[in-house]
VEXTORLUM-575456 format. One record per residue (C-alpha): residue number from 0; residue in three letters; chain; x, y, z. Coordinates in pm, 1 decimal. Example, Ala and Ser with C-alpha at 12.3 -4.5 7.8 and 13.67 -1.06 7.14 Angstrom:
<rs>
> baza/volum/vexgu/px/py/pz
> 0/ALA/A/1230.0/-450.0/780.0 .
> 1/SER/A/1367.0/-106.0/714.0 .
</rs>
This chain:
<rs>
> baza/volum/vexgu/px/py/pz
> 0/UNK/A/-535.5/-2031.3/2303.1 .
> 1/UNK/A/-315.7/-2133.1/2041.6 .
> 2/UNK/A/35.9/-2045.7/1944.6 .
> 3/UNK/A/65.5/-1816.5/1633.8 .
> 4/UNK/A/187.0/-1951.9/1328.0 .
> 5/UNK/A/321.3/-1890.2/962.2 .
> 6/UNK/A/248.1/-2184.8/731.2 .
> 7/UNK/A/196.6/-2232.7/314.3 .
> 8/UNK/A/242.0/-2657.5/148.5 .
> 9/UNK/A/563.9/-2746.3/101.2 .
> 10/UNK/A/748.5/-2457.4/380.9 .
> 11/UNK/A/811.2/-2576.3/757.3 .
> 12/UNK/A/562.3/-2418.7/929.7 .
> 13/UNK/A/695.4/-2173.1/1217.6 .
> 14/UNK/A/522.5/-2163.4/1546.7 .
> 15/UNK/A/570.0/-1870.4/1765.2 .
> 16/UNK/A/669.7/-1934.4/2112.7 .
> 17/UNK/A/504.1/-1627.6/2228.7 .
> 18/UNK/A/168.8/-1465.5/2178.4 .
> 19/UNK/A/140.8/-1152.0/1994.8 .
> 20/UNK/A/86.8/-871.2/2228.4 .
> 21/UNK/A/-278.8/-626.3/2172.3 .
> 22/UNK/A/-361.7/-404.6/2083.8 .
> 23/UNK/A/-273.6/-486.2/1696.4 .
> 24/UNK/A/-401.6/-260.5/1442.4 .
> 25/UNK/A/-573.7/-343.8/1120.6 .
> 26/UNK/A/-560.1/-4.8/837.9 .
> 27/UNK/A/-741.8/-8.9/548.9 .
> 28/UNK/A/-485.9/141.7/223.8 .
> 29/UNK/A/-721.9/362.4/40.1 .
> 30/UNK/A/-590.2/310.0/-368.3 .
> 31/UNK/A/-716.3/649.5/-492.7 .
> 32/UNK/A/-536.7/968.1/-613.6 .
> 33/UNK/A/-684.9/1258.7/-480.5 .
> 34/UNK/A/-587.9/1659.0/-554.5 .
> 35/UNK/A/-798.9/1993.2/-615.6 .
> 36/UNK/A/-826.0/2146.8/-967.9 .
> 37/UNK/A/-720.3/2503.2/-1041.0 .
> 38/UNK/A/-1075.8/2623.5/-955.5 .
> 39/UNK/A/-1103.1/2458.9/-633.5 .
> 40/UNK/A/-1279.7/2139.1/-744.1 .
> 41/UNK/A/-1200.6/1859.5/-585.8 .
> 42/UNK/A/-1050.4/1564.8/-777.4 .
> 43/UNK/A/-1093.8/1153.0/-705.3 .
> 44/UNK/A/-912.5/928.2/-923.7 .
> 45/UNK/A/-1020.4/544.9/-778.8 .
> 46/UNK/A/-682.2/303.4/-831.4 .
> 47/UNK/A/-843.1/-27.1/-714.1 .
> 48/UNK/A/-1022.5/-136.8/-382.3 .
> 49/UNK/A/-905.8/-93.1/-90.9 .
> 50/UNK/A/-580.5/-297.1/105.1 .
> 51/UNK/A/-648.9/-435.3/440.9 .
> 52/UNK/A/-341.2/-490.5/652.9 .
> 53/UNK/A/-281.7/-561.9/975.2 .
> 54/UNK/A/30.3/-566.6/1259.5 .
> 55/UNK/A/117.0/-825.6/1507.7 .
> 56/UNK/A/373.9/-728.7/1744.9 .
> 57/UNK/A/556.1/-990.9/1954.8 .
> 58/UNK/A/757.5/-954.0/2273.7 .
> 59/UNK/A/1024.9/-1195.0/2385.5 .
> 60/UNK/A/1086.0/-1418.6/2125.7 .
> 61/UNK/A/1403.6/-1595.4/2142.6 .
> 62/UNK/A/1694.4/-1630.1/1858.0 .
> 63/UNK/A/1503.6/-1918.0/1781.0 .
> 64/UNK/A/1197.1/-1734.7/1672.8 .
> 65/UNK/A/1366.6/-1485.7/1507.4 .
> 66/UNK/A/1584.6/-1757.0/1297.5 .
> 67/UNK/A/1267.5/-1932.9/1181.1 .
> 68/UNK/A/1060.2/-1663.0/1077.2 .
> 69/UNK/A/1362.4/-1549.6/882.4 .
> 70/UNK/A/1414.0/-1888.3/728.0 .
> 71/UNK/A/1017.5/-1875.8/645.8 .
> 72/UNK/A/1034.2/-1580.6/462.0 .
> 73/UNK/A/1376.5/-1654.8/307.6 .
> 74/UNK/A/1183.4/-1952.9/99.8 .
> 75/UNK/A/1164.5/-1969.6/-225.2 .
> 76/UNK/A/773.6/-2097.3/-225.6 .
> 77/UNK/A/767.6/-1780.0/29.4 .
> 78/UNK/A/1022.0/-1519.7/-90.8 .
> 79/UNK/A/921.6/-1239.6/167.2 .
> 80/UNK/A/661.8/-1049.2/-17.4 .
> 81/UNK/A/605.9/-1253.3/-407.2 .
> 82/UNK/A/392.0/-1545.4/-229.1 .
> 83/UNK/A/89.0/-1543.9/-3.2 .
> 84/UNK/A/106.7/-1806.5/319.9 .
> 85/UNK/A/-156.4/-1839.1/565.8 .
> 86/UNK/A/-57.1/-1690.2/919.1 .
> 87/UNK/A/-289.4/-1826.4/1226.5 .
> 88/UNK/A/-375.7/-1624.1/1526.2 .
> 89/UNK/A/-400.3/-1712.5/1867.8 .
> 90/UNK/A/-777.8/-1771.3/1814.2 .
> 91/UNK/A/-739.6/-1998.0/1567.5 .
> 92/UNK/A/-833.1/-1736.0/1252.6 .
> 93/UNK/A/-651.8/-1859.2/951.8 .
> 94/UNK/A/-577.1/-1559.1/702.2 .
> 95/UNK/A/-431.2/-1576.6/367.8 .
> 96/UNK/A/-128.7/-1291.0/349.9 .
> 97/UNK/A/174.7/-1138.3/196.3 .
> 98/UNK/A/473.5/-947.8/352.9 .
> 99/UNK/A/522.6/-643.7/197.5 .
> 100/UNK/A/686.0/-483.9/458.6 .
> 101/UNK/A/992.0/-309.5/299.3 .
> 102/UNK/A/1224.7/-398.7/570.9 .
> 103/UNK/A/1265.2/-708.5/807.4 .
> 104/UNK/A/1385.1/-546.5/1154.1 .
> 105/UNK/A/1373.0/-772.0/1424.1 .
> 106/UNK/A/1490.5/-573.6/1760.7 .
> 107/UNK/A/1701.8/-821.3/2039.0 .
> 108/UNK/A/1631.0/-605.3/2401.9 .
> 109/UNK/A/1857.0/-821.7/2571.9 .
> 110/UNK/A/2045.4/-1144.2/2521.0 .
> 111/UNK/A/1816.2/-1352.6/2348.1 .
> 112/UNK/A/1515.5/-1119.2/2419.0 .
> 113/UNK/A/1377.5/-993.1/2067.2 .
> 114/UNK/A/1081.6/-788.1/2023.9 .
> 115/UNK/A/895.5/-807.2/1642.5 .
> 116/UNK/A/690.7/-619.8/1442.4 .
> 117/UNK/A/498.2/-813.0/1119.2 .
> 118/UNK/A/289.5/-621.0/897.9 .
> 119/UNK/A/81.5/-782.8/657.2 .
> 120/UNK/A/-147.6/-795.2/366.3 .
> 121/UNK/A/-418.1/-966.3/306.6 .
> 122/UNK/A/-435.0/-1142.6/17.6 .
</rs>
């Protein structure tokens, strides 16, 4: 199995030095408006397809980790959420993605133990 990694042309790519731990999840966001009407009728408005995300958790990454993922996202040709990159799984699957997370929270456990949660989009 294969190390995780973040990559897009033109960024360093960032290897993880730990797997991600399973189960991960992977929610569909359903883009419609729903509501019932005054007379009990129920009410679909359709917004666009669907959103598939999906979470990868990781468990003891070092500072190291934690300072290259930042400096991934921090990239202009990245910028967090405004560009898609490709992130890799430990199978090998390469899938085009976003981070639209709304907050970067990486959690240190103990010196130089940090624990972190990516959500992303699929682009």
């Amino acid at each position: 199995m294969a190390a995780p990694t973040l990559s897009k042309s033109g960024v360093t790519t960032v290897t993880f030095s730990k797997a991600s731990i399973f189960p991960g999840s992977s929610p569909r966001t359903i883009n419609q408006f729903t509501g019932i009407s005054d007379d009990n009728t129920i009410r679909v408005a359709s917004l666009g397809p669907a959103k598939q995300s999906f979470e990868v958790q990781f468990e003891q990454l070092t500072e190291v980790d934690i300072d290259n993922v930042t400096t991934f996202f921090e990239d202009p040709l990245i910028n967090w959420g405004v560009f898609q990159f490709t992130f890799t799984d430990e199978d090998s699957v390469a899938t085009s993605v976003r981070f639209l997370q709304t907050e970067f929270d990486p959690q240190e456990v103990s010196q130089d133990n940090w624990s972190l949660t990516l959500i992303f989009t699929v682009a």
